[in-house]
N, C-alpha and C positions, 0 to 999 in steps of 0.2 A: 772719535777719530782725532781732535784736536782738542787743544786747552786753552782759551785764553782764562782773563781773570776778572770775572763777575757779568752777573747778571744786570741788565739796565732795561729801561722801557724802549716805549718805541720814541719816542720824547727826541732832542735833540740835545738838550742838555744832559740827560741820563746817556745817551749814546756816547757824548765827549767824555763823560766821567770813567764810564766802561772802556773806553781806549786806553785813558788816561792810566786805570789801574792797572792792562793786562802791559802798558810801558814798564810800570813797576813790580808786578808780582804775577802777572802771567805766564803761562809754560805753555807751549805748544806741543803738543803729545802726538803724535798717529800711531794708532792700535795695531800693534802687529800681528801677522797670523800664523799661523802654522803648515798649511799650505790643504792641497786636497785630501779628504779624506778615503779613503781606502776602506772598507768593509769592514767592521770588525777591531777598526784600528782605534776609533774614539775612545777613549774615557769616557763615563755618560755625564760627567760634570764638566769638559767642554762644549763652550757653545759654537755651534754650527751654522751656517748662513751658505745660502747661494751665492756665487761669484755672477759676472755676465755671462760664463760659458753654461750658467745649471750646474754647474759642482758644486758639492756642498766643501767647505773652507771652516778649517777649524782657527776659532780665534786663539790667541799666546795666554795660556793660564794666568788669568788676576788680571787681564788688560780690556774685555770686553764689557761693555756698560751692563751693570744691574739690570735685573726687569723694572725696580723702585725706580730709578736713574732715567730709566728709558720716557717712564711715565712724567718722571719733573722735565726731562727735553721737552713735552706739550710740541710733539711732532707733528706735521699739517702735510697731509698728501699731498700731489702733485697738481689735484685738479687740472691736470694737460697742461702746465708747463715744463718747459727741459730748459737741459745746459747745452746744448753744440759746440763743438769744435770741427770743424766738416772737413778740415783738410785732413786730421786724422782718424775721420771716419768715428768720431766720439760722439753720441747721442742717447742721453740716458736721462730720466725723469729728475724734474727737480721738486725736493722738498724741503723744509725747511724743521729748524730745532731752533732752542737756547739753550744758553751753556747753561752748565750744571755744577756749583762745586767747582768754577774755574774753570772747567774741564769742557772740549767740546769732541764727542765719540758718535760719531753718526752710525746708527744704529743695524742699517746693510750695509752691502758689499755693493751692489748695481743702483745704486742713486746719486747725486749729487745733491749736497744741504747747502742751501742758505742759512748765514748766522744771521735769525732775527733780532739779536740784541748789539748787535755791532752796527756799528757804522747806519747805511740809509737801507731802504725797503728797495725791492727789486722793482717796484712801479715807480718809485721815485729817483733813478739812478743820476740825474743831475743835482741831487742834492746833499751825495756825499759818497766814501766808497762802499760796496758792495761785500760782503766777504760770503764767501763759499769755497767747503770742505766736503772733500773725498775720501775715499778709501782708495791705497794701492800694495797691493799683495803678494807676496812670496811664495815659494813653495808649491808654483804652478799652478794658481789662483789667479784668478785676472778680478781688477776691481777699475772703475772710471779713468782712478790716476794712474794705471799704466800705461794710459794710449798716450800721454803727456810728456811720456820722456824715454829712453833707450834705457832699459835695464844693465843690460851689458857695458855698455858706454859711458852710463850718465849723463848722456848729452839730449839735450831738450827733442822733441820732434815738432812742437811749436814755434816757429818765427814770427820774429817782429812785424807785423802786418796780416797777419793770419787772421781770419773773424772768431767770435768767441758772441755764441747767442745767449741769453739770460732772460728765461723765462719773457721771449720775444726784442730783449732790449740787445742790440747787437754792438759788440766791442769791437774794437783791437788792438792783437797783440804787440803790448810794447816791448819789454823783453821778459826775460825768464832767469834763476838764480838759485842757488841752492844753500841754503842757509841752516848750518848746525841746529840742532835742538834746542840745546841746552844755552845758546844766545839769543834764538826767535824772540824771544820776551822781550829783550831790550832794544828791539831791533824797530827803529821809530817810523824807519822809512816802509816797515811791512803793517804800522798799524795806523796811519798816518789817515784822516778820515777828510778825502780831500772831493770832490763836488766830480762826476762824471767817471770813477774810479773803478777797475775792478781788482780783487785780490783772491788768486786760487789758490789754495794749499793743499797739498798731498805728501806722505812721504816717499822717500827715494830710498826706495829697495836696492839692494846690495848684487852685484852679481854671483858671490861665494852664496848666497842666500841669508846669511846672516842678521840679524836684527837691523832695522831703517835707524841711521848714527843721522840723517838729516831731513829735513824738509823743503822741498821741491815747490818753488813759486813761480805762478804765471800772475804778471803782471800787465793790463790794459788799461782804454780808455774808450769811453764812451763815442760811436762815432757819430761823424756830425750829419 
């Protein structure tokens, strides 16, 4: 579902380095999909996935991660933690990946990932930022990051002071931003790995339906 640029440990210096590259050659992606499937309608070489409603959602030809891909993510259940957003009724299992090839594609439709190679660990969120990635979906699919923002509108359903849970560690919302594709890479203030931080990214579906031209950030902090 997203992309930054490289792989690092859990280290603090390999974390800084990993920011530091996806500043300069990072892309930020979100997977687009095709929307629900209908009977009969699949191609049997799209891949398919549950949304939160149980429909199955087909992903956009050449954008869905590999099975190979899915296996270098080193994906890690949820063991009972989740993401929260309670004023918008958002509560869904949190897991976690690493990028792959740059690239970060979280591999359902009803989960929220923590990037394990970004920034700090969800148990340690005073000691740098946080990043976690959604999926959000088109074509009458519902995925995490739709309860995050008005389809129609564009406009956030998140405000500044709203709570944001992370696997127990609770935020809040500072503000929120929507920031083209094809600049997220250079964009310092969304990778900026700063102590009590959180950073959500999702893309911002279109109302014509048409392919996500941007990506949708909810920006916190740790509260005291």
């Amino acid at each position: 579902m997203t992309r930054p640029g490289g792989s690092g440990g859990p280290g603090r210096g390999r974390r800084l380095a990993t920011t530091a590259a996806l500043l300069v050659a990072g892309v930020l992606v979100v997977v687009g999909v095709v929307g629900i499937v209908q009977q009969g309608e699949r191609p049997p070489a799209t891949p398919s996935l549950p949304d939160l409603r149980g429909n199955r959602v087909d992903a956009a030809p050449g954008l869905a991660p590999s099975p190979a891909a899915v296996r270098r993510m080193a994906v890690r259940a949820a063991d009972g933690d989740a993401f929260r957003v309670p004023s918008v009724g958002l509560d869904v299992p949190l897991r976690s990946l690493v990028t792959v090839d740059h690239e970060v594609q979280p591999p359902t439709f009803t989960d929220a990932f923590w990037i394990r190679d970004l920034g700090t660990g969800v148990r340690t969120p005073e000691r740098g930022t946080v990043f976690v990635a959604m999926h959000s979906l088109r074509g009458g699919g519902v995925g995490p990051g739709n309860a995050l923002y008005d389809t129609a509108s564009g406009t956030s359903r998140v405000e500044a002071g709203d709570a944001v849970e992370v696997a127990g560690a609770r935020y809040v919302v500072t503000g929120t931003r929507t920031v083209p594709k094809p600049s997220i890479s250079g964009d310092a203030t969304v990778w900026a790995d700063v102590p009590g931080r959180l950073v959500v990214i999702t893309c911002l579906e279109r109302p014509d339906g048409g392919p996500s031209r941007d990506n949708f950030v909810v920006e916190a902090r740790l509260a005291p």
